[in-house]
HTML snippet that shows the backbone in 3Dmol.js (N, CA, C, O; Angstrom):
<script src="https://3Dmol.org/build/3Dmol-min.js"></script>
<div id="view" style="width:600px;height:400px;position:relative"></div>
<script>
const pdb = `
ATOM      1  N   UNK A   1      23.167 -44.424  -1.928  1.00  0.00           N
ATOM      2  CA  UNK A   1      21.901 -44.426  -1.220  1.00  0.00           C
ATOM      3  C   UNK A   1      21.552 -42.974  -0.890  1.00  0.00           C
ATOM      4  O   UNK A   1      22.318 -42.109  -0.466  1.00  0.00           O
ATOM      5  N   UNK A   2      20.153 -42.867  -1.186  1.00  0.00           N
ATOM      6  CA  UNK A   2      20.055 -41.118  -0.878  1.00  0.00           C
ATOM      7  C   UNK A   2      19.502 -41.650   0.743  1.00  0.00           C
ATOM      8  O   UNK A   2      19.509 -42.607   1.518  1.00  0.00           O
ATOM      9  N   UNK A   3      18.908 -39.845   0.518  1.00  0.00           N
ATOM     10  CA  UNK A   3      18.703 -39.411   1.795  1.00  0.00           C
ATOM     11  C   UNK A   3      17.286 -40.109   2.062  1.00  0.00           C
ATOM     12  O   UNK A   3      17.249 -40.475   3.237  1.00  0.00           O
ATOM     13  N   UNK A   4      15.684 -40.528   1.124  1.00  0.00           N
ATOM     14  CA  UNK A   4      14.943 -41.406   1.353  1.00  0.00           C
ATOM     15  C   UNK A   4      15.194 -42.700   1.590  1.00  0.00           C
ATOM     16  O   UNK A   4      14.439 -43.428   2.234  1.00  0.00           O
ATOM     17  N   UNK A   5      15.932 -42.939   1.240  1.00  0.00           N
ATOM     18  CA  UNK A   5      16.159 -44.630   1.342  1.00  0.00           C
ATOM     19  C   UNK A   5      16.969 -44.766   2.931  1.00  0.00           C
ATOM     20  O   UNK A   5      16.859 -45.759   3.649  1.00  0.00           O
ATOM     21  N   UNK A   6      17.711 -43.648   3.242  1.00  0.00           N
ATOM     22  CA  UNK A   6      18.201 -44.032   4.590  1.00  0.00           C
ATOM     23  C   UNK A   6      17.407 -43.695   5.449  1.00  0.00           C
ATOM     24  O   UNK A   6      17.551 -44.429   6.426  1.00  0.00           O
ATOM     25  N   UNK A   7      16.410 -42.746   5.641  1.00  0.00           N
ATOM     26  CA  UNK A   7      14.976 -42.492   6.389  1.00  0.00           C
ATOM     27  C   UNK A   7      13.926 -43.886   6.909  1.00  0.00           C
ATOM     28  O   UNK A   7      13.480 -44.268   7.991  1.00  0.00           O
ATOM     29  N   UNK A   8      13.846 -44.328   5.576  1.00  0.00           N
ATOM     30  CA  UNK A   8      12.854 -45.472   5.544  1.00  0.00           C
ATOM     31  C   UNK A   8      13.262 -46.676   6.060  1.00  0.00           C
ATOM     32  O   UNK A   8      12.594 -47.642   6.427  1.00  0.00           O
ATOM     33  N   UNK A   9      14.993 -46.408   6.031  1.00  0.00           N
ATOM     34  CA  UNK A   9      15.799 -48.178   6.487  1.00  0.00           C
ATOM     35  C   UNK A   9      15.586 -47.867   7.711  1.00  0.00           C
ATOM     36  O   UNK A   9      15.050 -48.693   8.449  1.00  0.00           O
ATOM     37  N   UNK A  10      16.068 -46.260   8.311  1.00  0.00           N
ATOM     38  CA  UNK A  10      15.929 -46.325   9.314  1.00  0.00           C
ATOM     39  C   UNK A  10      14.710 -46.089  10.770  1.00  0.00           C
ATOM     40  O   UNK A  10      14.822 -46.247  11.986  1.00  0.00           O
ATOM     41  N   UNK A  11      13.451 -45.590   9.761  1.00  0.00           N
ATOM     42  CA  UNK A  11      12.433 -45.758  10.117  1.00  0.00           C
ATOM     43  C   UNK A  11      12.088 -44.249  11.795  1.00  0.00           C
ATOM     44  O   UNK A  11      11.401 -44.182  12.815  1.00  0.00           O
ATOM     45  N   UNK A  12      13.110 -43.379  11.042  1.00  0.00           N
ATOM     46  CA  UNK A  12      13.303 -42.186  12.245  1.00  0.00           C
ATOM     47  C   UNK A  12      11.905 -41.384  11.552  1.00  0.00           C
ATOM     48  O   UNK A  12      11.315 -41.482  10.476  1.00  0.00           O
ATOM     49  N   UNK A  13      11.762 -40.680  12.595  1.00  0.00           N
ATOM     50  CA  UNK A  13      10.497 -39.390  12.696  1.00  0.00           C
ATOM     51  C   UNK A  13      11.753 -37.916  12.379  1.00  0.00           C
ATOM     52  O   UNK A  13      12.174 -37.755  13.524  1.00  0.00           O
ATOM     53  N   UNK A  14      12.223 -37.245  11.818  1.00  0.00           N
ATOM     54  CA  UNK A  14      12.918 -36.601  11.138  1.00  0.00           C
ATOM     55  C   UNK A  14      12.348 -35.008  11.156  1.00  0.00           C
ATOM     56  O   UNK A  14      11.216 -35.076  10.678  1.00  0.00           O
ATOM     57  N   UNK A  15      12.575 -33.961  11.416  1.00  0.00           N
ATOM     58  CA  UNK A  15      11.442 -32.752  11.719  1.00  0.00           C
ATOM     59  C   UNK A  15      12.033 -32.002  10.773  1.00  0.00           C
ATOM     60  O   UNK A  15      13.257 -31.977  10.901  1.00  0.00           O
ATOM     61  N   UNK A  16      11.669 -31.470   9.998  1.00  0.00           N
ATOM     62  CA  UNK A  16      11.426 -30.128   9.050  1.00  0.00           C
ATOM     63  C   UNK A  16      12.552 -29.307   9.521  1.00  0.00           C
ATOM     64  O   UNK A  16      12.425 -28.786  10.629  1.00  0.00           O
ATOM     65  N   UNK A  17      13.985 -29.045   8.640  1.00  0.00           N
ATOM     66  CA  UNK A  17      14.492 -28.728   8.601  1.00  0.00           C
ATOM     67  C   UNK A  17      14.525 -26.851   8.627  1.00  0.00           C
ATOM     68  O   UNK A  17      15.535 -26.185   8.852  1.00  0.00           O
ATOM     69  N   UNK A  18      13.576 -26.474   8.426  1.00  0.00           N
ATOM     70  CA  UNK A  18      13.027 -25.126   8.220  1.00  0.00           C
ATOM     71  C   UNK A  18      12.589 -24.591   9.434  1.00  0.00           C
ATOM     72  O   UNK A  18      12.987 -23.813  10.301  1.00  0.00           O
ATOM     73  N   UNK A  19      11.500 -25.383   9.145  1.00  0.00           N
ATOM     74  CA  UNK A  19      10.581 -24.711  11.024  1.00  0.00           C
ATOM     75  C   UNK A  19      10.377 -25.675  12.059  1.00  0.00           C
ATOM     76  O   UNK A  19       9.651 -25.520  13.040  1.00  0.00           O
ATOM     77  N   UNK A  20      10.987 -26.565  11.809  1.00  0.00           N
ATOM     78  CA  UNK A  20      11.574 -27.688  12.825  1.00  0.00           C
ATOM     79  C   UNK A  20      10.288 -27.780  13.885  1.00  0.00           C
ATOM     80  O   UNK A  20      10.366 -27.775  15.114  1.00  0.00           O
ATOM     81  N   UNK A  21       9.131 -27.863  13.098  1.00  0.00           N
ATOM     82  CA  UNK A  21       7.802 -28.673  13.766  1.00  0.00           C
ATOM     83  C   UNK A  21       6.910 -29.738  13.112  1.00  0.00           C
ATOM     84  O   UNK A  21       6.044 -30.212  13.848  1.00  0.00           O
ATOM     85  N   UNK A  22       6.974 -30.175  11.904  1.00  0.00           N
ATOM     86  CA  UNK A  22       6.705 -30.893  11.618  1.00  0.00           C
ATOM     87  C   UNK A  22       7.492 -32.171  11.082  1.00  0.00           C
ATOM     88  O   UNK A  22       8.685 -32.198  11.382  1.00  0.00           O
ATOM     89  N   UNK A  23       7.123 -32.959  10.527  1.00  0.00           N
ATOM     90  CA  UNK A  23       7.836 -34.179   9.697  1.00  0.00           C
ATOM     91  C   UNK A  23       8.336 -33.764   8.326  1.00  0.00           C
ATOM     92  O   UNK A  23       7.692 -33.292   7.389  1.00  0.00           O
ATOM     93  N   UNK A  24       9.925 -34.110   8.438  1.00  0.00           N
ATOM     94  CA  UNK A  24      10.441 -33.914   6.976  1.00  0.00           C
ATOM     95  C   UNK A  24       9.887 -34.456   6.170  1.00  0.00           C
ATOM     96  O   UNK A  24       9.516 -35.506   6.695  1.00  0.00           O
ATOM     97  N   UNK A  25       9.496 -34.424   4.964  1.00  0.00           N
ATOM     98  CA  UNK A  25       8.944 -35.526   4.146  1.00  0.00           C
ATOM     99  C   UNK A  25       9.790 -35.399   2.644  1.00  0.00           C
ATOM    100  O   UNK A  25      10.229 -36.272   1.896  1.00  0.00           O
ATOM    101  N   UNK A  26       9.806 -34.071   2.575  1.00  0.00           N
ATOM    102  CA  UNK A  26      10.484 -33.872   0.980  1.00  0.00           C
ATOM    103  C   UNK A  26      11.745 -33.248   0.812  1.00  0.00           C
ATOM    104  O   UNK A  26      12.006 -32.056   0.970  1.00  0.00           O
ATOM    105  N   UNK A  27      12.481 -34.144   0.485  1.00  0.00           N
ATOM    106  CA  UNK A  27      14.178 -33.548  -0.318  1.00  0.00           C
ATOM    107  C   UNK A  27      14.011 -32.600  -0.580  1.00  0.00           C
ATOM    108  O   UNK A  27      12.877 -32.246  -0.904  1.00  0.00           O
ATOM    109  N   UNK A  28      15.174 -31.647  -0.561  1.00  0.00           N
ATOM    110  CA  UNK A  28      15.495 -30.432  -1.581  1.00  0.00           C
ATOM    111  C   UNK A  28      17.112 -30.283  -0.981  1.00  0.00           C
ATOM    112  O   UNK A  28      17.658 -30.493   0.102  1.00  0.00           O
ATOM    113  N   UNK A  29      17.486 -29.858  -2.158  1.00  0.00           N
ATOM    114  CA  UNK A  29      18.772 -29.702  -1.780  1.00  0.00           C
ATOM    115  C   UNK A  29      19.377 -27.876  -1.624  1.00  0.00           C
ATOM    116  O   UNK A  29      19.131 -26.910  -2.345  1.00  0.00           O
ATOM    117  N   UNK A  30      19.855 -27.941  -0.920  1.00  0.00           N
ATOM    118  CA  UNK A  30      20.371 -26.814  -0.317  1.00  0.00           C
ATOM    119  C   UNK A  30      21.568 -26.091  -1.433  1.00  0.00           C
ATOM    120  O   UNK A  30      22.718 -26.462  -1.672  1.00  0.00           O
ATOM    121  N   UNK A  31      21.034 -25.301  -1.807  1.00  0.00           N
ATOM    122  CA  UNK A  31      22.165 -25.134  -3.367  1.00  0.00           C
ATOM    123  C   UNK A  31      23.434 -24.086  -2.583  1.00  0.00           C
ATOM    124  O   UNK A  31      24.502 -23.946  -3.179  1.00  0.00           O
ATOM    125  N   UNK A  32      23.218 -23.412  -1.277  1.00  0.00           N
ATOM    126  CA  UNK A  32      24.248 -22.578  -0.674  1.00  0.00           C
ATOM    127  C   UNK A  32      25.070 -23.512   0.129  1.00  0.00           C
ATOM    128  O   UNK A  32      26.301 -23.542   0.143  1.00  0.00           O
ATOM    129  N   UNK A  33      24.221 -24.308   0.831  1.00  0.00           N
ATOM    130  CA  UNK A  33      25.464 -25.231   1.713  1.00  0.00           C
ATOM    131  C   UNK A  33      25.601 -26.954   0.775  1.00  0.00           C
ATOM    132  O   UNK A  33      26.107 -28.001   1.181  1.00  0.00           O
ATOM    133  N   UNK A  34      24.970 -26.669  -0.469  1.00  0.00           N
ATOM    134  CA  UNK A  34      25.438 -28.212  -0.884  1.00  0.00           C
ATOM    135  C   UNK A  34      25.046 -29.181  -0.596  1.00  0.00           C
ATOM    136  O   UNK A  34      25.542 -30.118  -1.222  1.00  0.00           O
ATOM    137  N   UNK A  35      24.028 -29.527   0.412  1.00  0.00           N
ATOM    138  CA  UNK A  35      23.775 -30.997   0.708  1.00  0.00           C
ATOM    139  C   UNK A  35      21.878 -30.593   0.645  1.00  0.00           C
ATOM    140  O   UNK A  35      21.161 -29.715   0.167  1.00  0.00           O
ATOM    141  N   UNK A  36      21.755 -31.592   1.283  1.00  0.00           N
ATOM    142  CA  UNK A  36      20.298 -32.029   0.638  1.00  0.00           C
ATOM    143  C   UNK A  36      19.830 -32.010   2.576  1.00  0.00           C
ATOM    144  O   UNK A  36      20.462 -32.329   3.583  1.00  0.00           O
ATOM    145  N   UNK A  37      18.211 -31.381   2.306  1.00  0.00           N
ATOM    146  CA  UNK A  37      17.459 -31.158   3.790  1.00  0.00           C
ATOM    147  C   UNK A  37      16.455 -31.691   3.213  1.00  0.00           C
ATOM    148  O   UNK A  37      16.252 -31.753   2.001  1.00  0.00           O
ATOM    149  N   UNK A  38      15.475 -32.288   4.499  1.00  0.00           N
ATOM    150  CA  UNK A  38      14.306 -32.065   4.544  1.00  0.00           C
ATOM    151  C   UNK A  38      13.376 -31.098   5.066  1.00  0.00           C
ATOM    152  O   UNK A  38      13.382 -30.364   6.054  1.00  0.00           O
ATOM    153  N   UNK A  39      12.490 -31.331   4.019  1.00  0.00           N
ATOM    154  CA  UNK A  39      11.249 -29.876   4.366  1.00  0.00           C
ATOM    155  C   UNK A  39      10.186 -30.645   4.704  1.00  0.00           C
ATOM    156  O   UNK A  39      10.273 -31.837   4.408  1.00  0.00           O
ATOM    157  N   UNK A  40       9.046 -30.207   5.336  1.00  0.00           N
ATOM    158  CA  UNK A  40       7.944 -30.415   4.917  1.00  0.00           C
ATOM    159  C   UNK A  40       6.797 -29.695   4.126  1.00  0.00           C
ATOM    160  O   UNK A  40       7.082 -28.629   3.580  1.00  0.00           O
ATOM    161  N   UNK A  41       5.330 -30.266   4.006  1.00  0.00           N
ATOM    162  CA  UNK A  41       4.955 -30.028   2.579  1.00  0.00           C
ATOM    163  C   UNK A  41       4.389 -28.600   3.086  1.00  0.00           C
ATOM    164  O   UNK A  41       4.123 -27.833   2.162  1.00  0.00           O
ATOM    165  N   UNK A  42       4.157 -28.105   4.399  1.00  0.00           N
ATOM    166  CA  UNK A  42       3.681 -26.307   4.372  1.00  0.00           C
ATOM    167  C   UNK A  42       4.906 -26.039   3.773  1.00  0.00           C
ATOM    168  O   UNK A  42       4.760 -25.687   2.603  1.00  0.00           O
ATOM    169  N   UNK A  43       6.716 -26.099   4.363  1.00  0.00           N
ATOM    170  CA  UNK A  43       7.413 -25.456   3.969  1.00  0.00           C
ATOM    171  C   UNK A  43       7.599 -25.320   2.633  1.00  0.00           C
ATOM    172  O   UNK A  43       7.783 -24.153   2.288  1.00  0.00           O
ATOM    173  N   UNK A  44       7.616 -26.318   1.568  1.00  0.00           N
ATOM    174  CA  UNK A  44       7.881 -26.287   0.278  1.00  0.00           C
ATOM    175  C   UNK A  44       6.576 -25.522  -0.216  1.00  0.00           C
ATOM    176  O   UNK A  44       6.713 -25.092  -1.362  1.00  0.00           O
ATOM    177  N   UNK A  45       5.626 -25.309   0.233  1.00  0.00           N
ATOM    178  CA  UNK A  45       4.324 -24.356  -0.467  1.00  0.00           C
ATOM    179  C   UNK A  45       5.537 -22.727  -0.615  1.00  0.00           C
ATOM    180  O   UNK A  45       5.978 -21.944  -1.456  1.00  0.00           O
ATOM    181  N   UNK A  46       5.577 -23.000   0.734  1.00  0.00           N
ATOM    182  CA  UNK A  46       6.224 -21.355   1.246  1.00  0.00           C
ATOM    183  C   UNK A  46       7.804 -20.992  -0.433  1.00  0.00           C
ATOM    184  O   UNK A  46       7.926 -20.017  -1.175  1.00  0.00           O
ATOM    185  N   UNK A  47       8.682 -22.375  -0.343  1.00  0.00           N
ATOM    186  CA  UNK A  47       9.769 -21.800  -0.706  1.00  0.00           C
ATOM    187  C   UNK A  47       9.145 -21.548  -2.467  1.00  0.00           C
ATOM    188  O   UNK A  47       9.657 -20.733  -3.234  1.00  0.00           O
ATOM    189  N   UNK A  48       7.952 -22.453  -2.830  1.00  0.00           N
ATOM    190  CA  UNK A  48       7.538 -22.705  -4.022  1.00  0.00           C
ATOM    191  C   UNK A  48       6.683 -21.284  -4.361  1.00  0.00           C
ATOM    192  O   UNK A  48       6.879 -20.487  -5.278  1.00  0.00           O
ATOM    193  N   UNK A  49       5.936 -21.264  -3.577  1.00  0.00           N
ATOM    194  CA  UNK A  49       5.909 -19.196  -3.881  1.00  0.00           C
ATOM    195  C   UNK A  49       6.980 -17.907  -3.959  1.00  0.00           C
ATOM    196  O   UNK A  49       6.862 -16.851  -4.579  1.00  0.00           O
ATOM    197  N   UNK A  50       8.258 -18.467  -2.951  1.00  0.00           N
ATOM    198  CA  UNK A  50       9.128 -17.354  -3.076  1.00  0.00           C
ATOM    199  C   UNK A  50       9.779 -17.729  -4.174  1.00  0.00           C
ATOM    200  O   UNK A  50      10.304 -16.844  -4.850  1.00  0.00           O
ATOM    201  N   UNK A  51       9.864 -18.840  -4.506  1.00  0.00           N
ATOM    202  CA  UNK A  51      10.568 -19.003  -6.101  1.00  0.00           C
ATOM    203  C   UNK A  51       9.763 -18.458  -7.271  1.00  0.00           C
ATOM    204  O   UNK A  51      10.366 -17.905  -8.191  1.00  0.00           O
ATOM    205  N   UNK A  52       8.568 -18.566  -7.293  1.00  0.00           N
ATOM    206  CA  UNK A  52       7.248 -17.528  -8.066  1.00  0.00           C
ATOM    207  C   UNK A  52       7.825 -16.450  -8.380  1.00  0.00           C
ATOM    208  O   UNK A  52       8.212 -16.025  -9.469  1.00  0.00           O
ATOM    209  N   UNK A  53       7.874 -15.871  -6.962  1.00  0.00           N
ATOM    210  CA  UNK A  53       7.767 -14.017  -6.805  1.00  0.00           C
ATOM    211  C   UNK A  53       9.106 -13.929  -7.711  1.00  0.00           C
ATOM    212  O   UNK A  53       9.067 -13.349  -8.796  1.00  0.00           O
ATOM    213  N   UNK A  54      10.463 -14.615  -7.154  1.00  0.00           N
ATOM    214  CA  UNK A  54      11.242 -14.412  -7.479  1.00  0.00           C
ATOM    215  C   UNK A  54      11.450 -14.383  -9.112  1.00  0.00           C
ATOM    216  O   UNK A  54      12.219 -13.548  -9.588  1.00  0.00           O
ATOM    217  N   UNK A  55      10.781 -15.269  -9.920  1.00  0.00           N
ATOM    218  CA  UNK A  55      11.156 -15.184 -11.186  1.00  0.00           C
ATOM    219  C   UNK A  55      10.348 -13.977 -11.613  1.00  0.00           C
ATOM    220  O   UNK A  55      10.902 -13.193 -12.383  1.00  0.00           O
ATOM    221  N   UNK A  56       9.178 -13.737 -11.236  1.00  0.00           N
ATOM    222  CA  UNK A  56       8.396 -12.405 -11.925  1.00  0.00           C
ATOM    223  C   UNK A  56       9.178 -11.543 -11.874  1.00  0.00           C
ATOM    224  O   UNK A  56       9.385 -10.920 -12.916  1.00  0.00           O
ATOM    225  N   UNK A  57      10.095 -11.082 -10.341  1.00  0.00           N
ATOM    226  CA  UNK A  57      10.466 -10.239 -10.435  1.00  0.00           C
ATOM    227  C   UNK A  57      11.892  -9.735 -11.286  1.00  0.00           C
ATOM    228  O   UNK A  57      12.236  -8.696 -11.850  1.00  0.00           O
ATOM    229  N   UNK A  58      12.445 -10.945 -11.066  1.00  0.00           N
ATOM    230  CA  UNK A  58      13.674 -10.836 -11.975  1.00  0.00           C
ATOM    231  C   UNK A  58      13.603 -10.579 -13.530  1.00  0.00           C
ATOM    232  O   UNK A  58      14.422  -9.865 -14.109  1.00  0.00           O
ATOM    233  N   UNK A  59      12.254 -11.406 -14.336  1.00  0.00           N
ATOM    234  CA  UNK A  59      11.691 -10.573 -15.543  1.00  0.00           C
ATOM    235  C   UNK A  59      11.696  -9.550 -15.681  1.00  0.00           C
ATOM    236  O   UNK A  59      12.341  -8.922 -16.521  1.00  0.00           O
ATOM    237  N   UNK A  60      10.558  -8.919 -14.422  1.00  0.00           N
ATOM    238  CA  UNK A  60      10.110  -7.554 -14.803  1.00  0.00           C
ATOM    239  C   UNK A  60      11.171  -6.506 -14.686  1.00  0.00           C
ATOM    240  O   UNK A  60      10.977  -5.305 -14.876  1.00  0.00           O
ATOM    241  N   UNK A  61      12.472  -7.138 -14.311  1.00  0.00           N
ATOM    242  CA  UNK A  61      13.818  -5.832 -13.758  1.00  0.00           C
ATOM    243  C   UNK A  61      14.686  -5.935 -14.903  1.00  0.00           C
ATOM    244  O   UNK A  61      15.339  -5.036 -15.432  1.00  0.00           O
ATOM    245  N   UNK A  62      14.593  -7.381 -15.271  1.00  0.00           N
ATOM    246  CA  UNK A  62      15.314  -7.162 -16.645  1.00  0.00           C
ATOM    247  C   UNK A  62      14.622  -6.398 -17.557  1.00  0.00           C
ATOM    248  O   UNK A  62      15.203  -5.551 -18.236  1.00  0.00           O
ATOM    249  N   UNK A  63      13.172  -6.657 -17.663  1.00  0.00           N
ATOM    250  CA  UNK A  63      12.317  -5.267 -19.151  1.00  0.00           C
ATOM    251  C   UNK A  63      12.442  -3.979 -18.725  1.00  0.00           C
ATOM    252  O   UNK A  63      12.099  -3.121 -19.538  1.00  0.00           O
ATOM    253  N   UNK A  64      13.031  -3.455 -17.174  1.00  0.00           N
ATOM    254  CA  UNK A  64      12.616  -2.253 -16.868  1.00  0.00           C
ATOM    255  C   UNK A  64      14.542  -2.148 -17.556  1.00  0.00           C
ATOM    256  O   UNK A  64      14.770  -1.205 -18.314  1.00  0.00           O
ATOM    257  N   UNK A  65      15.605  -3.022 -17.258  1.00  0.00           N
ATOM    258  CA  UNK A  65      16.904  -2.387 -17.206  1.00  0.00           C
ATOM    259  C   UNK A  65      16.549  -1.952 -19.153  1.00  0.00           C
ATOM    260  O   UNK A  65      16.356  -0.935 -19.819  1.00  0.00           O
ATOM    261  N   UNK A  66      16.615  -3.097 -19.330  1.00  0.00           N
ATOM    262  CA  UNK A  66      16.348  -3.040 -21.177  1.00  0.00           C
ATOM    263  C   UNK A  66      15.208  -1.568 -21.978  1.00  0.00           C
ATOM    264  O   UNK A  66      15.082  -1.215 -23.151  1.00  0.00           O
ATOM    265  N   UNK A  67      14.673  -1.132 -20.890  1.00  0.00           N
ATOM    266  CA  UNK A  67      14.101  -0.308 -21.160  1.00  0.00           C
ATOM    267  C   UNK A  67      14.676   0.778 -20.710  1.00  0.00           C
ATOM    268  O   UNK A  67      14.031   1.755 -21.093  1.00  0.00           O
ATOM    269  N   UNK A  68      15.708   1.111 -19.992  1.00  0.00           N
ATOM    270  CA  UNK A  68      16.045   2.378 -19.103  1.00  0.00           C
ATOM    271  C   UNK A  68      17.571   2.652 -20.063  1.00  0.00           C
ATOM    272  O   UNK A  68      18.226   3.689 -20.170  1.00  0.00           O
ATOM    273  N   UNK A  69      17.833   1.125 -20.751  1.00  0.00           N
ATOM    274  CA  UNK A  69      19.169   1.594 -21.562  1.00  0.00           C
ATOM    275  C   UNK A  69      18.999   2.151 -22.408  1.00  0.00           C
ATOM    276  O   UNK A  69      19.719   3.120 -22.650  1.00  0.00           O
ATOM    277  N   UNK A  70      18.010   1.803 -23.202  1.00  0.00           N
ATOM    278  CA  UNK A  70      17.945   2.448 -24.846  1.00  0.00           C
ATOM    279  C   UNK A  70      17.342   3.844 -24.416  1.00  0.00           C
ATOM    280  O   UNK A  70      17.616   4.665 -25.293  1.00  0.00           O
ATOM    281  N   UNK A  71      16.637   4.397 -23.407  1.00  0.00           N
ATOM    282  CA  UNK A  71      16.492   5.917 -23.184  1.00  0.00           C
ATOM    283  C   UNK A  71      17.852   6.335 -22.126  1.00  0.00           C
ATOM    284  O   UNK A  71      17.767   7.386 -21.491  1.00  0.00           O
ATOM    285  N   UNK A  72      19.030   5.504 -21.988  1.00  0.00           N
ATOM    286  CA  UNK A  72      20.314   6.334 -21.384  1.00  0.00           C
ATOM    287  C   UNK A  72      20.127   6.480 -20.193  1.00  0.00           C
ATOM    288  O   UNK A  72      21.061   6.908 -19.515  1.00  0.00           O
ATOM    289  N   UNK A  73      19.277   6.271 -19.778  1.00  0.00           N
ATOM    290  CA  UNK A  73      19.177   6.343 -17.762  1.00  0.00           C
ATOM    291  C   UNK A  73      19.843   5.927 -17.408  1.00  0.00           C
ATOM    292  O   UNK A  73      19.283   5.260 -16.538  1.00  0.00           O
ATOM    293  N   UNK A  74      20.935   5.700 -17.350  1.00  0.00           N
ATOM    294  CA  UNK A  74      22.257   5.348 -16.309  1.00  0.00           C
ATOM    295  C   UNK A  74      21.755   5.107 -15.079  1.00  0.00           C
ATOM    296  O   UNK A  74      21.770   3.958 -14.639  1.00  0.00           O
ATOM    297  N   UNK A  75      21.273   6.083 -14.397  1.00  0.00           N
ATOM    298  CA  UNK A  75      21.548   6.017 -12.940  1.00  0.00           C
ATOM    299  C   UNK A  75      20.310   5.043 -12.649  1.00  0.00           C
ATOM    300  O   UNK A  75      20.596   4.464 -11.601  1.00  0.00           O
ATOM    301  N   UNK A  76      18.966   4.568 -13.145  1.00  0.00           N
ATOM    302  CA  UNK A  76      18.191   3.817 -13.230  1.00  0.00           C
ATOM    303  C   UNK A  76      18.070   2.780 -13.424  1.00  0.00           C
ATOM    304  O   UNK A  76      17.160   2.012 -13.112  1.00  0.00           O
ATOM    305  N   UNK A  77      19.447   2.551 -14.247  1.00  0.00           N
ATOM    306  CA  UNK A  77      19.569   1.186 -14.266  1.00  0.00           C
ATOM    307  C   UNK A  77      21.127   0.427 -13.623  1.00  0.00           C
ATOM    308  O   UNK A  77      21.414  -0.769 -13.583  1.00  0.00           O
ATOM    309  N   UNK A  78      21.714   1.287 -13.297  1.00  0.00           N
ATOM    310  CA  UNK A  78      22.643   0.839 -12.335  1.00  0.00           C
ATOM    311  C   UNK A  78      21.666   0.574 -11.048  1.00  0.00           C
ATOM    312  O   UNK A  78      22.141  -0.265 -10.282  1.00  0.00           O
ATOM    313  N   UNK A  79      20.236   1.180 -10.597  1.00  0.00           N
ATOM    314  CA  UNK A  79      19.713   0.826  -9.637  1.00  0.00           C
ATOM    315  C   UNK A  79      19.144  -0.450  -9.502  1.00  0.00           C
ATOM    316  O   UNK A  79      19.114  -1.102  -8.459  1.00  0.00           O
ATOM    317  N   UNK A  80      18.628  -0.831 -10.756  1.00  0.00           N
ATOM    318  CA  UNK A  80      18.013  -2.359 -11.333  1.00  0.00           C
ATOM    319  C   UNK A  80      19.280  -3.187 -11.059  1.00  0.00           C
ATOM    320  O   UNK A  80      19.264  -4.254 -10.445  1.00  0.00           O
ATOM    321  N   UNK A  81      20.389  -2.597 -11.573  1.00  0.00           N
ATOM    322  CA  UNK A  81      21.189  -3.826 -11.522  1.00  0.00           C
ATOM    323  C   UNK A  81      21.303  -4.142 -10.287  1.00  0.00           C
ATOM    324  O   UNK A  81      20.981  -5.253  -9.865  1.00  0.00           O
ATOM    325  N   UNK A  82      21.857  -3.045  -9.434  1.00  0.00           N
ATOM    326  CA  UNK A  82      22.055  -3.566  -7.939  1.00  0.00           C
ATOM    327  C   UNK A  82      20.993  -4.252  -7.224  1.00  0.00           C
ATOM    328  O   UNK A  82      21.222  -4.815  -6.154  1.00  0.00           O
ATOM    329  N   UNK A  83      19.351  -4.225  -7.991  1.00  0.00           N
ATOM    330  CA  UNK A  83      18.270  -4.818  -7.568  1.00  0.00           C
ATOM    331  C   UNK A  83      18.822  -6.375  -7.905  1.00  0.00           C
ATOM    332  O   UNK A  83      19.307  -7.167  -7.097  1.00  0.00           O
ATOM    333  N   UNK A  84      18.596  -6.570  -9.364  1.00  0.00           N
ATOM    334  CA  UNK A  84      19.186  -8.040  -9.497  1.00  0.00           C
ATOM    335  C   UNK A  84      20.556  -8.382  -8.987  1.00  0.00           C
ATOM    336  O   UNK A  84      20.892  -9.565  -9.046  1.00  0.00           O
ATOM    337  N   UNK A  85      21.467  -7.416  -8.448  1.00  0.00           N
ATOM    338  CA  UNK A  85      22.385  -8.241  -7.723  1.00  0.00           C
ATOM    339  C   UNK A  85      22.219  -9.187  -6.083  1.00  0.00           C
ATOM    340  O   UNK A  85      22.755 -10.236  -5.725  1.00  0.00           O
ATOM    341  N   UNK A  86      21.498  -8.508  -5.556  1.00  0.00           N
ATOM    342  CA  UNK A  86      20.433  -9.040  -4.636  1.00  0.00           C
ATOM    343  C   UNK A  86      19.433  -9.931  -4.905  1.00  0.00           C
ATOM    344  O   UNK A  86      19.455 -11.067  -4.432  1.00  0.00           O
ATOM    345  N   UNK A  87      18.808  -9.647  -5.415  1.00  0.00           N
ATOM    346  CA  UNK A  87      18.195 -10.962  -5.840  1.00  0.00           C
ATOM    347  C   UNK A  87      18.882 -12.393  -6.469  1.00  0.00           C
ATOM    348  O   UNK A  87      18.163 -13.353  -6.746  1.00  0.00           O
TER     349      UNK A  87
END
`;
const viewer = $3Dmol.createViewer("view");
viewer.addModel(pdb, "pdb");
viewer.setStyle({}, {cartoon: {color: "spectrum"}});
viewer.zoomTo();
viewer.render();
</script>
C-alpha cells in the first residue's frame, strides 16, 4: 500500500512537507533520505524549475569542460569539474 492509498483510508489533512503550509497532495520521493514526502502543487512548480536550471546547467559545464580540454586548460576545467561536483 503506498503512501496515497493510506492518506485517503485515512482521510487526514497532511501539510506540505517543504513549507509545511499547505496540503500535501503529491508524492515524490526523497532520493537522499529514501522514503517518499508529500509536497504540494506551489512546491513541486518550485522543485520542477530547479530541476530545469539544473539540467541546463550541467549541459552547458559539460560543453565548456569538453571545450577547455582539447585547448589544455587544466586549471579551467578542474574548475568545471569541481562545479559539477556540486551540482
Amino acid at each position: 500500500m503506498d503512501l496515497n492509498h493510506i492518506l485517503i483510508s485515512v482521510g487526514k489533512m497532511i501539510k506540505c512537507d517543504l513549507c509545511k503550509k499547505r496540503k500535501g497532495e503529491i508524492p515524490v520521493t526523497d532520493e537522499k533520505a529514501g522514503k517518499q514526502i508529500l509536497i504540494c502543487e506551489s512546491c513541486d512548480l518550485d522543485l520542477f524549475d530547479a530541476r530545469t536550471l539544473q539540467n541546463k546547467l550541467v549541459k552547458e559545464i559539460k560543453i565548456q569542460i569538453k571545450h577547455h580540454k582539447k585547448r589544455q586548460n587544466i586549471p579551467a576545467v578542474n574548475s568545471l569539474e569541481y562545479l559539477m561536483s556540486i551540482i
